[in-house]
Every structure is written in C-alpha cells, then in structure tokens.
C-alpha positions as CSV (number, residue, x, y, z in Angstrom):
1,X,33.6,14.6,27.4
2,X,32.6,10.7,26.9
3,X,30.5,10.2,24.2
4,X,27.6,8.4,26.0
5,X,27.0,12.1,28.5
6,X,27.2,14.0,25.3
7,X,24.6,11.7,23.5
8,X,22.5,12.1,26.9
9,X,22.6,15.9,27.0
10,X,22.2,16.1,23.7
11,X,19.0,14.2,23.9
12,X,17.8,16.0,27.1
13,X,18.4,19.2,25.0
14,X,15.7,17.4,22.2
15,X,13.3,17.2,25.1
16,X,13.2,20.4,26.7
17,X,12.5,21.8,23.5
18,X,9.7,19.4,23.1
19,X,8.4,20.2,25.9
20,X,9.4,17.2,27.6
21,X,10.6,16.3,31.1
22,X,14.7,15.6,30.3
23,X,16.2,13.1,31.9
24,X,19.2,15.2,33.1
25,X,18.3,18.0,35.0
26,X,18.7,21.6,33.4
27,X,21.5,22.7,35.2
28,X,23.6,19.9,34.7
29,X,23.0,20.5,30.5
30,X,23.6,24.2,30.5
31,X,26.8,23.5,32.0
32,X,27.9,20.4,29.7
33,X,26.4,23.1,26.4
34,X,29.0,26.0,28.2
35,X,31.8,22.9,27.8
36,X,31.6,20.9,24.7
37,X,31.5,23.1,21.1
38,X,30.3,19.8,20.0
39,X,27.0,19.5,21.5
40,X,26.6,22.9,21.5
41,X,26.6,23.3,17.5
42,X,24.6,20.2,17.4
43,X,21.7,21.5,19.6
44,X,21.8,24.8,17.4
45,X,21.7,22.9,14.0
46,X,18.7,21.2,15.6
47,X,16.8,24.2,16.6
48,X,17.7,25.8,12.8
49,X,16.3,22.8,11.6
50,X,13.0,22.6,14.0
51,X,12.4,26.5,13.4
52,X,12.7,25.5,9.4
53,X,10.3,23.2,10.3
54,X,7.9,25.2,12.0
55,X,7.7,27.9,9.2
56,X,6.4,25.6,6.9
57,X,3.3,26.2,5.7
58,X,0.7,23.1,6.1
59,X,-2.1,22.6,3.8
60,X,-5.1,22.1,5.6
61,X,-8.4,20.3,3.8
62,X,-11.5,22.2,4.4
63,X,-14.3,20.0,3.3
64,X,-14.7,15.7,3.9
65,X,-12.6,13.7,1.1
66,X,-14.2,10.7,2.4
67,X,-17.5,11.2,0.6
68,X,-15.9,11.2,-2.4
69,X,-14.0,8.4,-2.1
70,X,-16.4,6.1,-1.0
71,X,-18.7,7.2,-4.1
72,X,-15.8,6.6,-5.9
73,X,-15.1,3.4,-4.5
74,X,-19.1,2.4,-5.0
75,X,-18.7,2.9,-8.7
76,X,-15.6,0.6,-8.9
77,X,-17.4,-1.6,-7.4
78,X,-20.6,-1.4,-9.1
79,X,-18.9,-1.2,-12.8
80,X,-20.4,-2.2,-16.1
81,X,-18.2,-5.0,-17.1
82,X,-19.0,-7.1,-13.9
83,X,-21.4,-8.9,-16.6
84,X,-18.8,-9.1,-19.0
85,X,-16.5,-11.1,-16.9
86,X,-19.1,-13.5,-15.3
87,X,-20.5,-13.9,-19.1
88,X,-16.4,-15.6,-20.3
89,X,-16.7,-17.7,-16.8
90,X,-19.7,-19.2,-17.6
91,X,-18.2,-19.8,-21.4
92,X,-15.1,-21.1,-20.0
93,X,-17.0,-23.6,-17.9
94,X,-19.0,-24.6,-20.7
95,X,-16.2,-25.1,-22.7
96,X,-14.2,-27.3,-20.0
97,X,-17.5,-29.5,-19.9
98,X,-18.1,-29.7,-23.6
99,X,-14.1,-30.2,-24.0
100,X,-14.8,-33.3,-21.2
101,X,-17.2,-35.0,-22.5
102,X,-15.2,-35.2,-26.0
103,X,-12.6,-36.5,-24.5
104,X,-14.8,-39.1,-22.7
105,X,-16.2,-39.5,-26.2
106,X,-13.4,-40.1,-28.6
107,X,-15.2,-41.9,-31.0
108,X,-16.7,-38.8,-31.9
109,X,-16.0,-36.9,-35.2
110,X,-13.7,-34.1,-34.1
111,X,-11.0,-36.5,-33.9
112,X,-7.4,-36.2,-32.4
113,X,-6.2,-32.7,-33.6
114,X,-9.0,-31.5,-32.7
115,X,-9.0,-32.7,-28.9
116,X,-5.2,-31.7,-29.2
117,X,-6.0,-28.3,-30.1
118,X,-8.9,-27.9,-27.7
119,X,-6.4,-26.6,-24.6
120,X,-4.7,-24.2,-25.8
121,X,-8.0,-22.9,-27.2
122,X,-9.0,-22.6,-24.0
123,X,-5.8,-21.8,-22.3
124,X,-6.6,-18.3,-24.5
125,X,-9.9,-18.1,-23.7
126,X,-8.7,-18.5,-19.5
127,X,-6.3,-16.1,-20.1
128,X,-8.9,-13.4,-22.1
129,X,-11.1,-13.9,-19.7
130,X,-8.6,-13.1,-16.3
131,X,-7.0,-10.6,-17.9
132,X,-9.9,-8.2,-17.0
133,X,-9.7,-9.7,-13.7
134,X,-13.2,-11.1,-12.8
135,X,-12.2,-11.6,-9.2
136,X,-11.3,-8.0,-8.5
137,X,-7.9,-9.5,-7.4
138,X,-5.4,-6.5,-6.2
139,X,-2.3,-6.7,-4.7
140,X,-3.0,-3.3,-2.8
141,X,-2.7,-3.1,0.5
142,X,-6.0,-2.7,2.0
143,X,-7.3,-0.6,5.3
144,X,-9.1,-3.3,8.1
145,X,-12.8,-2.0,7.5
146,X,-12.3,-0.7,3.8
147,X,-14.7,-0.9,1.3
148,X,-14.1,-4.0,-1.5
C-alpha cells in the first residue's frame, strides 16, 4: 500500500467515527483495514485513545462566574490608591515646573549643584511614582468588549 491511500483511509476511518461523511466510501476502507496491519493498529490506537477520552470525567460549573468577575474587576478598577498615584503626578509636574523656572532663573540662590542634582531627584520621584503604575498599564492580553 502507498502511503498517500493509507493516510486517506486512515483519515476516512477518523470520520466515520466522528460521525462524518468519509471521503472514501466504506467499502473501499473495510477492505484496505482487512489488508494493511498498519492502518489497522493505527485506527485501533485511535479508538483506545478516543474511548480514553470519552471516559473522562468533565467538570461542569453550576452557577454564573461572570458576576463575580466583573465585581471583581469593578473593585480593581475602583481601588483606593487611584488618589495616591494622581496625588505623585501632580507633584511631579510641579516639580518639572518649579525645576524650569530655576533653570530659567539661574541667578537664583540654589546655585549649580543644586540644579545638577535636581534630575535625578526627580528621575526618583518619576520612577516612585510609575512604579505603582498610575496608568493601569498591563501587558495582558485583553478580550474585545472587556471591562478596563
């Protein structure tokens, strides 16, 4: 037997026991199966495997999980240190303004180290303030129509 009319009749025999219309007709694979101890160990391996299957116990869920989720997904959203983070924004944008203007000002009396010393004081402060992610950035992959 060729390879290719094995590989047919062993994928007719996958869809008559699907339930499926086979693209060989019946008689011509019971009489290839009576032929080749190839395709017929093969077809028997795959109905031990699809019985295996089908004794498997599935769980089943019995009441909505959406509910839940979505209440879940509210309190995310809603959270107590939204506050927080908006609260180091508005300092860090002070603090680029004020750190502005004394550079636009150098004749003022914080002099050179201190304008030196200035961005990495706020470097820190960006950094504080994005580590507890303000934007709600995620790199999870999100479901069109999910909730933020």
């Amino acid at each position: 037997m060729t390879q290719e009319a094995c590989e047919a009749v062993r994928l007719s025999a996958l869809a008559i026991r699907d339930g499926e219309t086979p693209p060989l007709p019946k008689a011509q694979i019971q009489a290839h199966l009576r032929e080749c101890p190839d395709c017929r160990r093969e077809v028997a391996e795959q109905a031990d495997i699809a019985g295996l299957l089908a004794a498997q116990k599935r769980r089943s869920q019995d009441e909505p999980v959406w509910p839940a989720i979505a209440s879940r997904l509210a309190s995310m959203a809603a959270g107590p240190g939204e506050r927080a983070n908006l609260a180091w924004l508005v300092l860090l944008g002070c603090a680029l303004v004020i750190y502005k203007a004394a550079v636009l000002c150098v004749g003022m009396s914080l002099g050179w180290s201190a304008i030196k010393v200035l961005p990495l004081a706020l470097a820190w402060a960006v950094f504080r303030g994005l580590k507890a992610n303000p934007l709600q950035l995620s790199s999870a992959p999100r479901i069109e129509g999910e909730l933020p």
